[in-house]
N, C-alpha and C positions, 0 to 999 in steps of 0.2 A: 361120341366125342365130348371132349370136357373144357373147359374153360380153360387148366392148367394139366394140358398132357403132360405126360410119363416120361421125361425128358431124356432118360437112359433107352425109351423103346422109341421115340424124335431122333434119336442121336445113333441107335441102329439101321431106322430107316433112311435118312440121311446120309448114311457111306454106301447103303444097299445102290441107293439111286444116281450118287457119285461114280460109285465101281462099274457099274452096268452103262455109263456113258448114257444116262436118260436125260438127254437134251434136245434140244429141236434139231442140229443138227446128226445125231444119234438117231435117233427115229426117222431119219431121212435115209438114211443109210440103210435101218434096220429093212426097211419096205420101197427103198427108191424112188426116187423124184415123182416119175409118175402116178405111184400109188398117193409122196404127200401133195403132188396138186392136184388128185382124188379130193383126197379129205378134204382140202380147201373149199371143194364144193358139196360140203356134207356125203358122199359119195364114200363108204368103208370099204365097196367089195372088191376092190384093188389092192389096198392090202391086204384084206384080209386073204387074197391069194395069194400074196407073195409073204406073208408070213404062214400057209399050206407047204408051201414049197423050197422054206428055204432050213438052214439049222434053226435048233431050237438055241437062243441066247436069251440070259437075263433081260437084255432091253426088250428083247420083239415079246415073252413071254411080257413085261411090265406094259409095252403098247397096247398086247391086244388086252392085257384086263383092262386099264383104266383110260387108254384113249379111245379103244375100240368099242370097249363094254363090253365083250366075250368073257368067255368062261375060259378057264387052266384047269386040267389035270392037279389032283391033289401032290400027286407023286410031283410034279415040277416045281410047287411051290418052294422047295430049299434051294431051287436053282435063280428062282424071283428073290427071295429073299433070305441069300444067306445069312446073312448077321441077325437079322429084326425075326426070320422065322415064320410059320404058320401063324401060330399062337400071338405072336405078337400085331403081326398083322390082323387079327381080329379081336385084338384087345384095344388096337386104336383105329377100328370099326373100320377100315380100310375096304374088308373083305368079307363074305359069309360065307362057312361051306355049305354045300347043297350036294348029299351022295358023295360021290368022288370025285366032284367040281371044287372048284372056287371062282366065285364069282366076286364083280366089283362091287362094295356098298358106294364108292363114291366116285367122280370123275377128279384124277390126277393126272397132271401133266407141264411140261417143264416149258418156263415162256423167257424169250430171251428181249436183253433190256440194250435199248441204245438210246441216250437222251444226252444234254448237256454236261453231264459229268459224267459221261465213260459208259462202256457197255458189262453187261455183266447179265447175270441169267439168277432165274427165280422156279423154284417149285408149288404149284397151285391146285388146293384141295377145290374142290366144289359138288355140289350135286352133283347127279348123274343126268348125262343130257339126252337127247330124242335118242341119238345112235343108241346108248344101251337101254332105253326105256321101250324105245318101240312105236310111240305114241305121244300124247299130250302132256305137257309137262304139270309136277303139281302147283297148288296155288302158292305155295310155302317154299318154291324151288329157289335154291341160293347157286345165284348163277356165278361160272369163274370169269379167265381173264376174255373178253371180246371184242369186238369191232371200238364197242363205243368208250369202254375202257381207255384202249388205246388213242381213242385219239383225243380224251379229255389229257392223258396221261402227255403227249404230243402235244399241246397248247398250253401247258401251265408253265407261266413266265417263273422263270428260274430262280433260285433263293438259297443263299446260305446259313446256316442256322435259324434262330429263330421259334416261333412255335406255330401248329398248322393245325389244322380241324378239319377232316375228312369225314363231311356230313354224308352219312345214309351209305355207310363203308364199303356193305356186303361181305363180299369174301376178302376183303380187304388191300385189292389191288391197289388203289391209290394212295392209301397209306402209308404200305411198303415200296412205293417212290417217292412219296414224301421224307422219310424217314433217311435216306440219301443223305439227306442233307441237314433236316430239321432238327433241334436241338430237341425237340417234344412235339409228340404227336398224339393228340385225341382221336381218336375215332369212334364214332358213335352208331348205332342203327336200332330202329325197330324191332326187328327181329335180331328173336334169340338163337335158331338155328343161322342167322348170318355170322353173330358173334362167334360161336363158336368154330366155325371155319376159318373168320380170321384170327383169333386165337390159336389155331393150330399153324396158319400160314406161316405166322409172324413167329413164332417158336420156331418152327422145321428152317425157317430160313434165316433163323438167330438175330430177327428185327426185335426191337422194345417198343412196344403198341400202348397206349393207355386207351382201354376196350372201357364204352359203359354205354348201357341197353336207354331207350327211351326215342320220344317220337321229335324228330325235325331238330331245334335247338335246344330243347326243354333240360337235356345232360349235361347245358353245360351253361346255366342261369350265368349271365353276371362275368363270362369269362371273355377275355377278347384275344384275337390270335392277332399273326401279323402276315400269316395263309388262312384261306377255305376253297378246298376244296370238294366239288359233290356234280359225282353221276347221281340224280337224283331219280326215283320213279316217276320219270316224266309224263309217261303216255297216256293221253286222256283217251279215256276209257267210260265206255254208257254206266252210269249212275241208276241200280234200279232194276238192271235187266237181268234177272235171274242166269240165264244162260251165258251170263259172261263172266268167265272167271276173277277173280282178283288175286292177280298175282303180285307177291309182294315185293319182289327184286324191281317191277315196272310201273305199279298201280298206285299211289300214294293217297285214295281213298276219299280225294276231292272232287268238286265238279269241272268239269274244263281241265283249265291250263291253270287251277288254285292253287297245286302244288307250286308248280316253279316259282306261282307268285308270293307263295309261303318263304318259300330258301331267300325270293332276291329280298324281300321287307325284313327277312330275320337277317339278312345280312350287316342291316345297320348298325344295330347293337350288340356284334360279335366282332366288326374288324378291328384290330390297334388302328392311331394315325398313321397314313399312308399306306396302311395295307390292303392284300389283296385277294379277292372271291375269284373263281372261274370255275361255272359249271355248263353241261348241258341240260339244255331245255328243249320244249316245244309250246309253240301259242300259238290262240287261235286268230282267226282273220273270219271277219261276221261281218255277212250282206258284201261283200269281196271291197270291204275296205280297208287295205292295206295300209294306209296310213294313218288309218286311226288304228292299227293293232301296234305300229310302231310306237307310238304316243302311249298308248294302255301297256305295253310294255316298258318302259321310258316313267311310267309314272310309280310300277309299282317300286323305282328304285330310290326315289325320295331325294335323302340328301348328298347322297356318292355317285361319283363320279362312275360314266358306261360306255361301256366301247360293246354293242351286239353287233355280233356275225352272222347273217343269217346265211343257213350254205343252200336249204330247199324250201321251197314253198309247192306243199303236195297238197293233190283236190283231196274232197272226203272218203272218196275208192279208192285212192294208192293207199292212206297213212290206214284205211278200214284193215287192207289185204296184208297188207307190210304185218301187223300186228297178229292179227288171224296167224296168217304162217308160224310168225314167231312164238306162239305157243302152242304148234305142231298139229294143228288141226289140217288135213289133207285138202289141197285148192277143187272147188268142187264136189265134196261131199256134201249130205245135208247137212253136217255138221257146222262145214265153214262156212255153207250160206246163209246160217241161222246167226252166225254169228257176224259178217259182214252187213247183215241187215238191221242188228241190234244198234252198232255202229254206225250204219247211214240216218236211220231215225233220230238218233240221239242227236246226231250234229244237224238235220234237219229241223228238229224240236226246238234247237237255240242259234237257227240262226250263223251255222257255222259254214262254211262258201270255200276254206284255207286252212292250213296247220301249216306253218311256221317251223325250221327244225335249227338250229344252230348254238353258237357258242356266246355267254355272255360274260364280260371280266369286268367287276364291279372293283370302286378302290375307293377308301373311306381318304378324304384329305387331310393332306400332311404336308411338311415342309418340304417347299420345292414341287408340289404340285399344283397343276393350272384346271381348273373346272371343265372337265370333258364330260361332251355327251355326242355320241355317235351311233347310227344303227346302219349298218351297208349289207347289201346283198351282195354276196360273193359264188360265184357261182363256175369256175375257172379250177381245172384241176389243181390241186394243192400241192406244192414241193414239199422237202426237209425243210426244215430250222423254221415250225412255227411258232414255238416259245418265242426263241429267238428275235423272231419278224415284230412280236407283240411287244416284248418287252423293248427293242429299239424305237419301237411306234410310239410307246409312250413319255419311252425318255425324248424323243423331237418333239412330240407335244408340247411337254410343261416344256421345253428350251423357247418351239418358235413362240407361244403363247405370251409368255413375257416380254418380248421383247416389241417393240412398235417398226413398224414400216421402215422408218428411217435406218435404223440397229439392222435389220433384218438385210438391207438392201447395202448395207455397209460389212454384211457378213459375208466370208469366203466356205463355201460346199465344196463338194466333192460327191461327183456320182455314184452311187452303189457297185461295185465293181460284178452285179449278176443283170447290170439294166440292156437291154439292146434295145437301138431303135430300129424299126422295120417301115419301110415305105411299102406301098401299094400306086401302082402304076396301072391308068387306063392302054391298052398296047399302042406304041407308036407314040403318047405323050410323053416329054421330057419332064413336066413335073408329075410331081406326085399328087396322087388325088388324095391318100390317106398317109396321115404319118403315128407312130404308135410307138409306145415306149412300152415295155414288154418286161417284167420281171421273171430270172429262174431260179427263184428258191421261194420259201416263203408261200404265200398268198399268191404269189404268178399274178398279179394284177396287171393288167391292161390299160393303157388309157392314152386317148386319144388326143394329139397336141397340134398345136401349130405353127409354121414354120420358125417363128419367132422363141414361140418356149424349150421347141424342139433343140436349137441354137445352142441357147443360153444352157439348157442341162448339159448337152454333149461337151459343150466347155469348162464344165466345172470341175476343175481340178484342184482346187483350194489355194491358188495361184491371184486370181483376180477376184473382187466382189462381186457380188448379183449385181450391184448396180453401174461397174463397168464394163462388167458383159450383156448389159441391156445395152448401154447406149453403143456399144460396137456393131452391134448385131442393127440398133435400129439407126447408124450410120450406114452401113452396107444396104439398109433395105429402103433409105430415105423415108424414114417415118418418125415424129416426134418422138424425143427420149423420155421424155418426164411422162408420160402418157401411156407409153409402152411401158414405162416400169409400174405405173400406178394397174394398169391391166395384168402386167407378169406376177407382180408380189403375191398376190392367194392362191395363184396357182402353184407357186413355191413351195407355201405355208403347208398347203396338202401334200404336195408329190414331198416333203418334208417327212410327215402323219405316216406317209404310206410308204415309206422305204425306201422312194427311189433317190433321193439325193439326203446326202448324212451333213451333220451339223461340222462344225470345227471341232476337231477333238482336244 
């Protein structure tokens, strides 16, 4: 692959893949549900049987090369790639023959997009992954679109125009969502067989990428965006241990959690004012204290503004095994217990008890912004609309932020139209023991209230102020007014923060 492919052999492959219906839901079809909720669990031999048994079509001959990793009959290759050809397909190293095979040089496959501005679908070169490898993946392996992709791709507060910085790009998925919308988009990485993949993504799928090689921020000295974004190589990994690979789609060649803390401190002097970083990380928790990892996280971000999500907090066996797997070593071989012990050592050696895994949105200040610093453990399954959830979380921020008790208590809300409140009853009591306010979209957060706050939200309908639907609520319940609102207002301020009641529009 080349920095600047053959744009006439891009633009053959590109109708080949169009004509052939190679899309996510084309390859559902091509090998049926059951086979793709196989695949979903790395599991090939379901289609691979229902592509044994059914006709041969361009799409199922395109799945089994490059989703499956199988081999094609050369004779069918004109049927896979009318337009682009044999020849062409191994001039943009797609393919190699072997006898009278063809096999896949690389994994491609069509990933479909729904976010804040529309759905649409994307074509994605990358390595070739365990399915066609058979085995452990290399150190060098440029990974495509995945779990964790998607859901930094899921969280990034929405933006139109502008300029964006897609640290540590790889195959270039985040870029080509950025690019959506952003007026210029950097992307940078390490690795030169990353660039090159997204170099070819972002051509086949007619993106304008500005690609340049180098480590961390160093590509782009002196420049400042008004986005950053970066799946970054998180996972801390033994320093040292010969038998542990270093892979460089995940390894970022620090000790610990130095990586993430490399991105959050270079974040400083890359944001514009008021702009915004959002990446995933992992840190660590030593001697199991947690709130001092909160803090040590919290400090490497200096002078901008932090909103951390933590979604897991995993002992040093789950985050050891988790990673082991993911570079395709078999659970229980001596392989993987040579290498889950390298692991347990290492974070034994310094002290490590925790790993931390979540999402963190850094924002340099600007006008109209109020100094945030937040770390919450969320740990509730996740709905749609979390860009969404984040980016209103912060515009209630800087609003309640400014304003004083008084202002705030004089202001008319309106409740989330996704909140329900849920009671919980002892049997045979008339009241309730538990009262809960229940988010469904977003974050789904939970939180537990009192009869009194419980009130005052259900009443908000941008009709009355906070502060004459306290004293109503504390005339029906014969309890001081002024008292009750001085107790109600923070509790506001947050269920504000957190979505469940919206500002005056």
């Amino acid at each position: 692959m080349q920095h600047a492919p053959d744009p006439q052999l891009l633009g053959a492959l590109r109708e080949d893949l169009d004509t052939a219906g190679f899309t996510v839901d084309g390859l559902e079809t091509a090998w049926g549900a059951v086979a793709a909720a196989a695949l979903g669990r790395d599991d090939p031999v379901p289609a691979l049987g229902e592509l044994d048994r059914r006709p041969v079509t361009a799409v199922r001959l395109l799945g089994r090369l490059f989703v499956l990793g199988g081999a094609i009959p050369v004779g069918s290759a004109a049927v896979a790639f009318p337009r682009l050809g044999l020849d062409g397909a191994v001039a943009l190293r797609l393919v190699v023959v072997v006898g009278d095979e063809v096999r896949p040089a690389v994994d491609l496959r069509p990933s479909a997009i729904a976010d804040e501005h529309g759905v649409g679908s994307w074509w994605i070169l990358s390595d070739l992954g365990e399915l066609a490898l058979g085995g452990e993946l290399p150190p060098e392996h440029v990974l495509g679109a995945g779990s964790a992709s998607s859901t930094l791709a899921g969280i990034t507060v929405p933006t139109d125009g502008g300029s964006v910085l897609d640290l540590g790009t790889g195959s270039g998925i985040q870029a080509l969502h950025a690019a959506r919308t952003a007026a210029h988009v950097v992307a940078t990485d390490v690795s030169a067989p990353a660039l090159r993949f997204a170099a070819l993504n972002a051509a086949l799928n007619g993106v304008d990428l500005d690609l340049r090689e180098g480590d961390l921020y160093a590509p782009v000295t002196g420049e400042r965006f008004d986005r950053i974004v970066s799946n970054p190589p998180f996972v801390i990994t033994p320093r040292g241990a010969s038998e542990v690979p270093a892979y460089t789609y995940r390894d970022g060649g620090r000790v610990g959690d130095g990586l993430v803390a490399a991105v959050v401190r270079g974040a400083r002097d890359h944001l514009a004012p008021g702009g915004i970083a959002q990446l995933l990380g992992n840190w660590e928790v030593r001697e199991h204290d947690a709130a001092a990892a909160r803090e040590r996280v919290l400090e490497w971000v200096g002078p901008l503004d932090a909103w951390v999500v933590e979604r897991d907090l995993l002992d040093p066996a789950e985050y050891a095994e988790t990673w082991v797997r993911d570079g395709g070593a078999q659970p229980g071989s001596p392989r993987w217990r040579s290498l889950v012990r390298a692991w347990l050592d290492d974070f034994a050696d310094r002290g490590v008890t925790g790993i931390g895994a979540g999402y963190l949105l850094l924002r340099a200040p600007g006008p109209g912004t109020a100094p945030l610093r937040r770390f919450e453990h969320l740990d509730t399954a996740l709905r749609g609309g979390l860009a969404r959830a984040l980016a209103a979380g912060l515009a209630a921020h800087d609003w309640q932020a400014v304003r004083r008790d008084d202002a705030l208590a004089d202001s008319r809300l309106t409740v989330a139209p996704d909140v329900t409140e849920h009671r919980h009853h002892w049997p045979g009591e008339a009241d309730p023991t538990v009262l809960e306010l229940r988010q469904g979209s977003g974050f789904a957060r939970v939180r537990r209230v009192d009869t009194v706050l419980a009130a005052v939200v259900g009443a908000c309908d941008g009709e009355l102020t906070v502060r004459e639907l306290v004293r109503a609520v504390a005339r029906i319940l014969q309890v001081d007014g002024d008292a009750t609102l001085a107790r109600v207002l923070p509790a506001v301020r947050e269920l504000l923060v957190e979505g469940f009641l919206r500002p005056p529009s």
